[in-house]
C-alpha atoms as an extended CHARMM CRD file, in Angstrom:
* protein
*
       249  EXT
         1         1  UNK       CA             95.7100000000      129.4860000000      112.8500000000  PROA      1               0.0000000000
         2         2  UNK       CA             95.1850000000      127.5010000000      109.7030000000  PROA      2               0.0000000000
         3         3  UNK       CA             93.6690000000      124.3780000000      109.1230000000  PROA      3               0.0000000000
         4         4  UNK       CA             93.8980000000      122.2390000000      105.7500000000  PROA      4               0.0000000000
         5         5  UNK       CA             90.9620000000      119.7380000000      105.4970000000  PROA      5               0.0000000000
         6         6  UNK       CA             90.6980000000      117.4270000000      103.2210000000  PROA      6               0.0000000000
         7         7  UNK       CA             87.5070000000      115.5360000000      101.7520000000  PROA      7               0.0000000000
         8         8  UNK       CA             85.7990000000      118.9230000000      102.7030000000  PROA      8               0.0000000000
         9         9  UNK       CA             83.1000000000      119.1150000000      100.5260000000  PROA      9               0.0000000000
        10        10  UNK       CA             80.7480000000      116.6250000000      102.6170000000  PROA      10              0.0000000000
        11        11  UNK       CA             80.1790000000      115.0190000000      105.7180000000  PROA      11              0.0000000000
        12        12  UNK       CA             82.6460000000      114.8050000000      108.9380000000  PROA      12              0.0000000000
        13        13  UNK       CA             85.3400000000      116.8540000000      106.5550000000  PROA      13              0.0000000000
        14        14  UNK       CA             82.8810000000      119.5320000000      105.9460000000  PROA      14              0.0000000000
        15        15  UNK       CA             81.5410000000      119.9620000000      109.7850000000  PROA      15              0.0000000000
        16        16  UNK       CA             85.0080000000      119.7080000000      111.0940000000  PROA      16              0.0000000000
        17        17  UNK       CA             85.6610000000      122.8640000000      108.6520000000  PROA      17              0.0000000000
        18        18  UNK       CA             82.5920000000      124.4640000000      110.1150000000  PROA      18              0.0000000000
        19        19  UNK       CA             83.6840000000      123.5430000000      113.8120000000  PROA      19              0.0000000000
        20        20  UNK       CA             87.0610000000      124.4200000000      113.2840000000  PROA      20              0.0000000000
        21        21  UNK       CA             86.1660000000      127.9570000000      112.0880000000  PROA      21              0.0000000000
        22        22  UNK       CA             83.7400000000      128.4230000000      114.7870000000  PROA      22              0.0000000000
        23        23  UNK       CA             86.8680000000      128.2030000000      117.1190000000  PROA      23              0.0000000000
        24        24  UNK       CA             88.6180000000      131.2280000000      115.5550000000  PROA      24              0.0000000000
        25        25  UNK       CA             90.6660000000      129.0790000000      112.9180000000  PROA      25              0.0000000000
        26        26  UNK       CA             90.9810000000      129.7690000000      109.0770000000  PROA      26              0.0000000000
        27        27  UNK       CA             90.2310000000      126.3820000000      106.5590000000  PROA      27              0.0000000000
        28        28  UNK       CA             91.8220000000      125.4590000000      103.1680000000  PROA      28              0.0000000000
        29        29  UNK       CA             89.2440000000      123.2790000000      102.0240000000  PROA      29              0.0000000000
        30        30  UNK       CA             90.2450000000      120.1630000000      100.1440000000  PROA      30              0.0000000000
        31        31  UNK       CA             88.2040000000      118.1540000000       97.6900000000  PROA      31              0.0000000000
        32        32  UNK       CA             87.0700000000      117.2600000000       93.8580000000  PROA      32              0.0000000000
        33        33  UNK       CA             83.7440000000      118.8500000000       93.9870000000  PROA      33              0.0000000000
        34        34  UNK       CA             84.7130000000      122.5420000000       93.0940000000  PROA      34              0.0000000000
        35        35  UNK       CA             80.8080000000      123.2080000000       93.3770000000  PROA      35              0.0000000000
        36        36  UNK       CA             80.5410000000      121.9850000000       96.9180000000  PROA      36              0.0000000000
        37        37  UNK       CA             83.4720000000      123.4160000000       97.7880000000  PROA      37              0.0000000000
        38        38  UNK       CA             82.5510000000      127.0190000000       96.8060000000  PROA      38              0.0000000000
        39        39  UNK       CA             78.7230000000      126.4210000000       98.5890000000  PROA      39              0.0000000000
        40        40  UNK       CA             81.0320000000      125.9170000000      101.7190000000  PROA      40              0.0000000000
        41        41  UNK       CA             83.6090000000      128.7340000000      101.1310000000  PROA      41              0.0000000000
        42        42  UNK       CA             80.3500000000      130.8730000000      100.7320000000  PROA      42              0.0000000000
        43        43  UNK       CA             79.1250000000      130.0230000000      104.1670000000  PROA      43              0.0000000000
        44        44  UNK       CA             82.4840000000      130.0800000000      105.9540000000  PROA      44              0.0000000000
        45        45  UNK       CA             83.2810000000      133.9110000000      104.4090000000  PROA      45              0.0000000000
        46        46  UNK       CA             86.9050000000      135.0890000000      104.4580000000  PROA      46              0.0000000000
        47        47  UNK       CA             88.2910000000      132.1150000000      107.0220000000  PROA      47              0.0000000000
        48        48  UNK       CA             87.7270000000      129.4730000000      104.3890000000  PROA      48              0.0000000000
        49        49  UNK       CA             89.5200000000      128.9560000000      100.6550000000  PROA      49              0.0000000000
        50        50  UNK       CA             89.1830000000      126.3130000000       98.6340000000  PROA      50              0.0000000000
        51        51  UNK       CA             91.7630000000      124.1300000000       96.5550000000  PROA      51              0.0000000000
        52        52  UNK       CA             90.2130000000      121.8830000000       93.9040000000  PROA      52              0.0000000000
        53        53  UNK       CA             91.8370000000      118.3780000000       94.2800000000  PROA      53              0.0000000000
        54        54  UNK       CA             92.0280000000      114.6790000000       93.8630000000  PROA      54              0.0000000000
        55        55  UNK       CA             94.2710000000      113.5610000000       96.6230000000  PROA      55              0.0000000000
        56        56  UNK       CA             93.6330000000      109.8420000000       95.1830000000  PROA      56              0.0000000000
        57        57  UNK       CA             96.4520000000      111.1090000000       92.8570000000  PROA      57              0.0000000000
        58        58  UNK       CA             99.8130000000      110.9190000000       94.0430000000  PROA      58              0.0000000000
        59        59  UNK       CA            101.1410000000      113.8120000000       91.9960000000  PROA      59              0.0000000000
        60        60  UNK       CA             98.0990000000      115.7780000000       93.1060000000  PROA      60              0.0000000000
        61        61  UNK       CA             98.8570000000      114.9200000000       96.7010000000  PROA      61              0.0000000000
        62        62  UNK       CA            102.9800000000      116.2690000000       96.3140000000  PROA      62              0.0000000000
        63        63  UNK       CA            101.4670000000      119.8600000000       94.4220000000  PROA      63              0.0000000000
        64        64  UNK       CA             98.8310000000      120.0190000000       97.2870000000  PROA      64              0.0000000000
        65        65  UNK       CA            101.7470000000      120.7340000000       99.6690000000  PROA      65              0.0000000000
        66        66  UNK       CA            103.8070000000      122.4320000000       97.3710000000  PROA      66              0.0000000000
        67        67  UNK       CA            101.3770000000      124.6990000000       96.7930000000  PROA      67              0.0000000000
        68        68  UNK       CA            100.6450000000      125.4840000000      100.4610000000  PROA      68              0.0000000000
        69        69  UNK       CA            103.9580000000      125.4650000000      101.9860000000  PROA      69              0.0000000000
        70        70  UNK       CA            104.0900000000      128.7640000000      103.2940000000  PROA      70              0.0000000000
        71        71  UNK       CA            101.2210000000      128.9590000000      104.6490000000  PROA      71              0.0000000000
        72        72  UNK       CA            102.0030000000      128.1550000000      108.3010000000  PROA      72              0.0000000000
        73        73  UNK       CA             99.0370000000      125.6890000000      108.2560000000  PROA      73              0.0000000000
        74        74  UNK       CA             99.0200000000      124.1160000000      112.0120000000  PROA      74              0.0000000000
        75        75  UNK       CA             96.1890000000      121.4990000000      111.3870000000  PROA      75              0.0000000000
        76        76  UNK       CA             95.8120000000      118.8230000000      108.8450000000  PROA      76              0.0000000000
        77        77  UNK       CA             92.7210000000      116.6110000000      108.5320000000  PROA      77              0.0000000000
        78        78  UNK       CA             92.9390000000      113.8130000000      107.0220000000  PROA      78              0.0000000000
        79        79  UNK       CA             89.2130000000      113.0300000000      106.3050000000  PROA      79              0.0000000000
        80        80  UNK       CA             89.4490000000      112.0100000000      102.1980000000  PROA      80              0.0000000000
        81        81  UNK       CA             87.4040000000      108.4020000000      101.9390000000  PROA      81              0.0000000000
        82        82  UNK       CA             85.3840000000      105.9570000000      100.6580000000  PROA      82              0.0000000000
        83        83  UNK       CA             84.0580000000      102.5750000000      101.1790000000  PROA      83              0.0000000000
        84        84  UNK       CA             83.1540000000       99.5260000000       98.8550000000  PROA      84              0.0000000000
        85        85  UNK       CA             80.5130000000       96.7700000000      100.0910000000  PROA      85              0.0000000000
        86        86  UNK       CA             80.5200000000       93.0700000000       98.4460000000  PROA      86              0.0000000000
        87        87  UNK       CA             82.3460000000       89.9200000000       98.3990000000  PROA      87              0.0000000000
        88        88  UNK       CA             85.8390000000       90.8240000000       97.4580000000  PROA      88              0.0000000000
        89        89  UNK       CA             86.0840000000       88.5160000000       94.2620000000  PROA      89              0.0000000000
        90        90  UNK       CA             82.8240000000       90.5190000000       93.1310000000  PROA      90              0.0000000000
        91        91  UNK       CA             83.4380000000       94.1090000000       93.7560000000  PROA      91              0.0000000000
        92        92  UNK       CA             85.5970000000       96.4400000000       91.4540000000  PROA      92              0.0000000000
        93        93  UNK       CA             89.2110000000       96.3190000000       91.1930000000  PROA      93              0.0000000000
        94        94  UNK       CA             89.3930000000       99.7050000000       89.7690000000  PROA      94              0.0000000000
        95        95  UNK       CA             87.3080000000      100.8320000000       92.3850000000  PROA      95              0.0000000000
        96        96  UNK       CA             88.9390000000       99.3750000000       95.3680000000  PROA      96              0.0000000000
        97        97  UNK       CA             92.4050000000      100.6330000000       93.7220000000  PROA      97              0.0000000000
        98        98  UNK       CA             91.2580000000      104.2770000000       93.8130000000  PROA      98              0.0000000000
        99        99  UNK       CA             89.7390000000      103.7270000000       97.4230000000  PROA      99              0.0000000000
       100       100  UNK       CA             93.4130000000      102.5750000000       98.6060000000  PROA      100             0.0000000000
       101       101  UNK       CA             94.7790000000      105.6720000000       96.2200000000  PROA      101             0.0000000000
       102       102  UNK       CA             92.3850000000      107.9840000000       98.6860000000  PROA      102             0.0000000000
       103       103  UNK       CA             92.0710000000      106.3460000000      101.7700000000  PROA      103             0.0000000000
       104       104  UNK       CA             96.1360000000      104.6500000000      102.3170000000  PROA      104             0.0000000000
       105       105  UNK       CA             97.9940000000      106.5500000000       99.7000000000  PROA      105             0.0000000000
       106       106  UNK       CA             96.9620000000      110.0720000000      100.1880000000  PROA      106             0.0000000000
       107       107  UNK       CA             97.0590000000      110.0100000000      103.9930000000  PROA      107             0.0000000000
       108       108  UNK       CA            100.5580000000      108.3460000000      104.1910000000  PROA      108             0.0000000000
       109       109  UNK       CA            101.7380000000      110.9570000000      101.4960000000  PROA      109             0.0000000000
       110       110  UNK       CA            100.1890000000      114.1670000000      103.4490000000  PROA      110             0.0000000000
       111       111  UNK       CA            100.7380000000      112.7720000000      106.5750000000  PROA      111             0.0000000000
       112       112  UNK       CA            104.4020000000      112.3620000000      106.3780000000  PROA      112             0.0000000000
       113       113  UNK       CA            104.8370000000      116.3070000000      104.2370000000  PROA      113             0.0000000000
       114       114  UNK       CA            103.0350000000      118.1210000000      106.6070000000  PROA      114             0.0000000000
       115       115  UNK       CA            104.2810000000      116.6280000000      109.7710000000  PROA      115             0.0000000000
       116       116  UNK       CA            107.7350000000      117.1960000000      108.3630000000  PROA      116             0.0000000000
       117       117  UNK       CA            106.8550000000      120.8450000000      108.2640000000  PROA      117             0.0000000000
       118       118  UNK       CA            105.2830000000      120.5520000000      112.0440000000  PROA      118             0.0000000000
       119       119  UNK       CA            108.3160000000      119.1400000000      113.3990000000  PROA      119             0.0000000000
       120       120  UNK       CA            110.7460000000      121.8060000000      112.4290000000  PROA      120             0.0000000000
       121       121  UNK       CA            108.4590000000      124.4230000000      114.0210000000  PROA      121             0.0000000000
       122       122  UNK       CA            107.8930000000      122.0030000000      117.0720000000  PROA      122             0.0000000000
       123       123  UNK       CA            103.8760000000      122.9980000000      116.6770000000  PROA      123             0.0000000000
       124       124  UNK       CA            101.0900000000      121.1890000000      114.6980000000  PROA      124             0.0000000000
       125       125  UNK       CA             97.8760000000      118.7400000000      115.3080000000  PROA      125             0.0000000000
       126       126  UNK       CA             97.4520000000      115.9000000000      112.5730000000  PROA      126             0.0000000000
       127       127  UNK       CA             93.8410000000      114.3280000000      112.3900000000  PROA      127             0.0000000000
       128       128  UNK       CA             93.2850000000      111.2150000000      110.6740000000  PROA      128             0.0000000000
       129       129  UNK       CA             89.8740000000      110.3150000000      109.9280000000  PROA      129             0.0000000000
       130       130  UNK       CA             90.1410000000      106.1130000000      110.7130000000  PROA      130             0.0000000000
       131       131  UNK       CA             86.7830000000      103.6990000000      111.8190000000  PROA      131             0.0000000000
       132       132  UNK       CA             86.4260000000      101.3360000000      114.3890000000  PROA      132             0.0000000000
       133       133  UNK       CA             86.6990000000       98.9590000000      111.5010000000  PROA      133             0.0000000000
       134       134  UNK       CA             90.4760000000      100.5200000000      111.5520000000  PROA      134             0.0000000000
       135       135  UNK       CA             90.7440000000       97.5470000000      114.6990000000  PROA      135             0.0000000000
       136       136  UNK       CA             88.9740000000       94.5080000000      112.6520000000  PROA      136             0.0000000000
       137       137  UNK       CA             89.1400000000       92.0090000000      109.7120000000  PROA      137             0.0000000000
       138       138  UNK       CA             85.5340000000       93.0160000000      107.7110000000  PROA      138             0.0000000000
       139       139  UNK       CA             84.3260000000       91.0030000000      105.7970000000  PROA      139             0.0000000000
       140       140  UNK       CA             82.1040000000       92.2360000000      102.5660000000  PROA      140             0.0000000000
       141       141  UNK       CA             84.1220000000       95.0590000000      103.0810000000  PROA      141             0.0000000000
       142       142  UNK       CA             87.4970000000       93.8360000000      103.2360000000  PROA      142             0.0000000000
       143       143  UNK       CA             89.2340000000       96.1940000000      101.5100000000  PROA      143             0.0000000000
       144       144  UNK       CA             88.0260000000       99.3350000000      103.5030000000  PROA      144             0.0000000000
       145       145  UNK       CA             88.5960000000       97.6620000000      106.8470000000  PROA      145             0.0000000000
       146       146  UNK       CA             92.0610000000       97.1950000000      105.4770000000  PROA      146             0.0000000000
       147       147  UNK       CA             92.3750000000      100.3670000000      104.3200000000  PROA      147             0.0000000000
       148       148  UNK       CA             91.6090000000      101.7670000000      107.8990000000  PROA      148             0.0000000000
       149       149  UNK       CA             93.8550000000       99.5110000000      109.7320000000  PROA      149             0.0000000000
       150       150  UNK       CA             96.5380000000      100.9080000000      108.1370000000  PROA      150             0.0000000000
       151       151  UNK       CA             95.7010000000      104.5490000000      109.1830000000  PROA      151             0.0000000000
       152       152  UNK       CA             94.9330000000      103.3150000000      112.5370000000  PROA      152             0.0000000000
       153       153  UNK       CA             98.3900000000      101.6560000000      112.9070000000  PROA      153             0.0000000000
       154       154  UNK       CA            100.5490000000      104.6420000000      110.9440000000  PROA      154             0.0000000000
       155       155  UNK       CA             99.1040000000      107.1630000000      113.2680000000  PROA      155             0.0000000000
       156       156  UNK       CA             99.9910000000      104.7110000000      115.9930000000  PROA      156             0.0000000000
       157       157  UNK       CA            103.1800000000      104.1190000000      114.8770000000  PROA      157             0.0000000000
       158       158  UNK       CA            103.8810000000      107.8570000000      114.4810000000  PROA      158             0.0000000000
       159       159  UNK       CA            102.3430000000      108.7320000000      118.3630000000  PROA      159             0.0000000000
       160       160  UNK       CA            104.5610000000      106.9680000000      119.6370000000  PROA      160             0.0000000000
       161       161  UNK       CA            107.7870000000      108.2680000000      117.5340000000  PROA      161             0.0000000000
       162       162  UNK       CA            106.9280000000      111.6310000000      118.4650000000  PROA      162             0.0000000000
       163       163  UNK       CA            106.7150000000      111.4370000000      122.4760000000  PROA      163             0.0000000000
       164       164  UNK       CA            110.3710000000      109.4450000000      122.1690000000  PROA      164             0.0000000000
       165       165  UNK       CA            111.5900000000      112.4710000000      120.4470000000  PROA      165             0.0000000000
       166       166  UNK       CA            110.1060000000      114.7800000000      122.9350000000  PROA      166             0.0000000000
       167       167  UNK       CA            107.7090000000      116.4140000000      119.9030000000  PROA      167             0.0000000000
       168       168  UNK       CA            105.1990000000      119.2220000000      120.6080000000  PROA      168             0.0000000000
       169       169  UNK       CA            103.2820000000      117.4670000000      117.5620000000  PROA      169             0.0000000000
       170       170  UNK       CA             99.7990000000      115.7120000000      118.3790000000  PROA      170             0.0000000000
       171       171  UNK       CA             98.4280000000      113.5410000000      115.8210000000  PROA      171             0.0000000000
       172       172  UNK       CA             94.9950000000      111.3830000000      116.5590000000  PROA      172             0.0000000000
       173       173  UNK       CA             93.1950000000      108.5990000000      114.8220000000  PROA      173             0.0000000000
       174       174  UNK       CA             89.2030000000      109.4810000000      114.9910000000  PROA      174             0.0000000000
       175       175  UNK       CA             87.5150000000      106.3940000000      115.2490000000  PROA      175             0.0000000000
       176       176  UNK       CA             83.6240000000      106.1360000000      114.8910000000  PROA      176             0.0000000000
       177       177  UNK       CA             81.1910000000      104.1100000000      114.5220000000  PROA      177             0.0000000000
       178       178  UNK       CA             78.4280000000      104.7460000000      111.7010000000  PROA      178             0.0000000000
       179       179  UNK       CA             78.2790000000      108.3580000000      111.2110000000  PROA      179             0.0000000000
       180       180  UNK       CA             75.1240000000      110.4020000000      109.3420000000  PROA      180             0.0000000000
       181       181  UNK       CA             76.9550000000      111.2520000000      106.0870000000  PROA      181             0.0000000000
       182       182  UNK       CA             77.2770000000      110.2240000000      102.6710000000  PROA      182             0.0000000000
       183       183  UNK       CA             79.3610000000      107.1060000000      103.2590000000  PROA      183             0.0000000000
       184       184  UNK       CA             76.4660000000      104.6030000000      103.5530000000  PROA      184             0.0000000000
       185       185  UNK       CA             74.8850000000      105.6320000000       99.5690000000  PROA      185             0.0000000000
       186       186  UNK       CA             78.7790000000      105.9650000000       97.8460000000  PROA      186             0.0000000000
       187       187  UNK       CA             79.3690000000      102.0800000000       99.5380000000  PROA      187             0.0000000000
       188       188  UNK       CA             75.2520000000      101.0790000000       98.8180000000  PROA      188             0.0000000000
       189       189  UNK       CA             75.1130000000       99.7590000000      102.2590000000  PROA      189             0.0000000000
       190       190  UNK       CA             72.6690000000      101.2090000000      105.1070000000  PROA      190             0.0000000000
       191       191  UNK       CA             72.9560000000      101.3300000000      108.9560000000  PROA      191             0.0000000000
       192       192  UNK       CA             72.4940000000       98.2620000000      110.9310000000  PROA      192             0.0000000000
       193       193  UNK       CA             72.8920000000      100.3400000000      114.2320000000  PROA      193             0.0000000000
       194       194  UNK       CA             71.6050000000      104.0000000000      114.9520000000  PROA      194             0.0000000000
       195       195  UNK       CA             74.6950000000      106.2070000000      113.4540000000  PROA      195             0.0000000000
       196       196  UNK       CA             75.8180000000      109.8560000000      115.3360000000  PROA      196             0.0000000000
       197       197  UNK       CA             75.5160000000      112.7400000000      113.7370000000  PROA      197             0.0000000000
       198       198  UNK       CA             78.0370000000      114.2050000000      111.8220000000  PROA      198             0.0000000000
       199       199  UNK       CA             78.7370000000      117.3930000000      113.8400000000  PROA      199             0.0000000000
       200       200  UNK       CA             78.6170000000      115.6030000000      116.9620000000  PROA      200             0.0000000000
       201       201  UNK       CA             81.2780000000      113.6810000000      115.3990000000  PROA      201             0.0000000000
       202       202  UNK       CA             83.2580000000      116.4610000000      114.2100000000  PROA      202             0.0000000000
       203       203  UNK       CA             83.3160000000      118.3430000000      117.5490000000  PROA      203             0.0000000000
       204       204  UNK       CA             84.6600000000      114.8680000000      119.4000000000  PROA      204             0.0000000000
       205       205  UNK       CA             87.1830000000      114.6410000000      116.6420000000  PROA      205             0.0000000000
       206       206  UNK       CA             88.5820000000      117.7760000000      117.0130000000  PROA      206             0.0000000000
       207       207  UNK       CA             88.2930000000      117.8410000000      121.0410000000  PROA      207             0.0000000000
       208       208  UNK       CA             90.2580000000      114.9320000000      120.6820000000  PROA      208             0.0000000000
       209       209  UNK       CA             93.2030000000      116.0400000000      118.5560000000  PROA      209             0.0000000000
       210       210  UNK       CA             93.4590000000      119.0060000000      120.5700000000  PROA      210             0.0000000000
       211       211  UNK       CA             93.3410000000      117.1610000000      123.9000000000  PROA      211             0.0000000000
       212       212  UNK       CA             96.6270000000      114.8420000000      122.1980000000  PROA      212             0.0000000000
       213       213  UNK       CA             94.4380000000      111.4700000000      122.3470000000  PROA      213             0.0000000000
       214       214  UNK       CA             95.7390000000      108.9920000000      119.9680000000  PROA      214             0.0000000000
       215       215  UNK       CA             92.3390000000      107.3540000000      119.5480000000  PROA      215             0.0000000000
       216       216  UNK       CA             89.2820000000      109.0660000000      119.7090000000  PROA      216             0.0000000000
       217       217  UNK       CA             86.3930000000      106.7200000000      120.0090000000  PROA      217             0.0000000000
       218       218  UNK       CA             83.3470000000      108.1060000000      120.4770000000  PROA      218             0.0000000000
       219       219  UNK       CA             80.4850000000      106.2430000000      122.2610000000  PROA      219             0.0000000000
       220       220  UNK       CA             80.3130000000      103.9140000000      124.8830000000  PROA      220             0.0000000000
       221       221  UNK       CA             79.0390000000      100.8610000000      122.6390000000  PROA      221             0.0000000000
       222       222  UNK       CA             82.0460000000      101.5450000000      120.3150000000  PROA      222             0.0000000000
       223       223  UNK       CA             84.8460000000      101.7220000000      123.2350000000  PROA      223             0.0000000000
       224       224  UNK       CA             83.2430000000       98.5160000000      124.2890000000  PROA      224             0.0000000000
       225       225  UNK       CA             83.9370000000       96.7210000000      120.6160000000  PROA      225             0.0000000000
       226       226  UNK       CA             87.4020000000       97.7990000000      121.2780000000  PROA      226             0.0000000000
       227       227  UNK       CA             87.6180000000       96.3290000000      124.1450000000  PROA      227             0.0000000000
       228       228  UNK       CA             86.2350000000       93.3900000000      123.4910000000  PROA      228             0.0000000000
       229       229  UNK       CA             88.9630000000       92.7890000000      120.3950000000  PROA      229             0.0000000000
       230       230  UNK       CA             91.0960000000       91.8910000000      124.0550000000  PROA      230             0.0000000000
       231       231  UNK       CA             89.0880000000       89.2790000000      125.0830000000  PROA      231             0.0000000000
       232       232  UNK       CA             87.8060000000       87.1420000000      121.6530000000  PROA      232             0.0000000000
       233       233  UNK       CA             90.0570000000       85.2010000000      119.5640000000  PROA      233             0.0000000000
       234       234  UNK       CA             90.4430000000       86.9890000000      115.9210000000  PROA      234             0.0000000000
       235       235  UNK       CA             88.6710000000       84.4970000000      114.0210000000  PROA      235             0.0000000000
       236       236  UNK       CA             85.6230000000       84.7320000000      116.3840000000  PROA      236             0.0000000000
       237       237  UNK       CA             85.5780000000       88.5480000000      115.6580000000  PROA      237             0.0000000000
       238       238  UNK       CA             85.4980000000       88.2420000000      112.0960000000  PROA      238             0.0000000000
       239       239  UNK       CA             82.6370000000       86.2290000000      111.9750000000  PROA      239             0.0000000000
       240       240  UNK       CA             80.7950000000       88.6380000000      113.8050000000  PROA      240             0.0000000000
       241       241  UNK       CA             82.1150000000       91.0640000000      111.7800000000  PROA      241             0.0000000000
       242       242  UNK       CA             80.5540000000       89.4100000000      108.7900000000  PROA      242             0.0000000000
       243       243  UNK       CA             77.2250000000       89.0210000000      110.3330000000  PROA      243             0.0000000000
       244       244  UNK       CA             77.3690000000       92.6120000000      111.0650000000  PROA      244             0.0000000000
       245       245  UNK       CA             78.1990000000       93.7410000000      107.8450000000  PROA      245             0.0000000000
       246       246  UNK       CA             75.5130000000       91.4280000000      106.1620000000  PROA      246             0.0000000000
       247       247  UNK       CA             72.7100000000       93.7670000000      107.9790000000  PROA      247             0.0000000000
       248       248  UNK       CA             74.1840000000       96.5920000000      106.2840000000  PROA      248             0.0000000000
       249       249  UNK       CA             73.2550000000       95.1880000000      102.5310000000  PROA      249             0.0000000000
């Protein structure tokens, strides 16, 4: 069994390579770190190789599954992201352009070539690496909460194609809350509520896939903010969204 991870070289991407290997599976590791990738590659041994690239690059992205079309890979992660804190008219175009690149582009792109390839064998697990934000309006952080809605509604979307068309496919959305990783220093924000770690999260993502959930929330406090999206009009959510998100700066 093969599993192609991307955004491998650090944080839930990297201990869902670990996990995954720890189950028996071999990992194509994903990323634009070469250095961290071999470090990785070196501690995984003969079930991991590595595959420099930028999937925020749409040509990139198309060569990536070129490249590794017959490789019978069963399992694609989806775990390439990044977030940007700030009032939207103040943070960086460029910057929020290349997170929408890595976090929309590259997942709709990889998403839709590889589970092409699952569906003709009838056999494959997509994860997609989403938020609880993925359910929210955020401000100071508008753009990533956008960019996870729309993972959270194409993998949706896609669950439910799939069991009309009787599909031995699973994809999930994993959907955390803060998570011990790299995210909070690349977005200069910090925690406003104690964060899991990341292999926890990595094993519940994983479990999850396998188990054919189409969210994976893990946590009782964040199951409870998605439940509570049912009960408080949208406005009054993004203002305590804001507030939130304010701690975190």
């Amino acid at each position: 069994m093969i599993a192609l991870v991307t955004g491998a070289s650090s944080g839930i991407g990297r201990d869902i390579a670990r996990a995954l290997v720890c189950r028996g599976w071999d990992v194509i590791l994903v990323a634009r770190r070469a250095d961290r990738l071999m470090e990785l590659k070196k501690e995984l041994g003969n079930h991991a190789s590595c595959v420099r690239c930028d999937v925020s690059h749409y040509d990139e992205c198309i060569k990536l599954h070129e490249v590794l079309q017959g490789k019978d890979i069963e399992m694609l992660v989806n775990c390439a992201g990044f977030g940007v804190c700030g009032f939207f008219t103040e943070t960086s175009l460029e910057r929020e352009m290349e997170m929408i690149d890595t976090n929309i582009r590259a997942v709709h792109v990889l998403t839709k070539l590889f589970l092409q390839d699952f569906m003709l064998r009838n056999k494959g697990y997509i994860l997609n690496i989403a938020s609880i934000a993925g359910f929210f309006s955020g401000p100071l952080m508008a753009t990533y909460y956008a960019t996870k809605n729309y993972v959270v509604s194409l993998t949706g979307a896609i669950y439910e194609e799939l069991k009309r068309r009787g599909s031995k496919v699973k994809i999930s959305a994993f959907c955390p809350g803060p998570v011990d990783t790299e995210f909070n220093k690349v977005a200069h924000v910090r925690f406003s509520s104690a964060p899991i770690d990341s292999k926890t999260a990595a094993t519940l993502a994983i479990d999850g896939v396998m188990a054919g959930k189409l969210y994976v929330i893990p946590t009782a406090k964040m199951k409870a903010l998605k439940f509570v999206k049912r009960l408080l009009p949208d406005k009054t959510l993004t203002h305590f969204c804001y507030k939130f998100q304010k701690k975190k700066r």
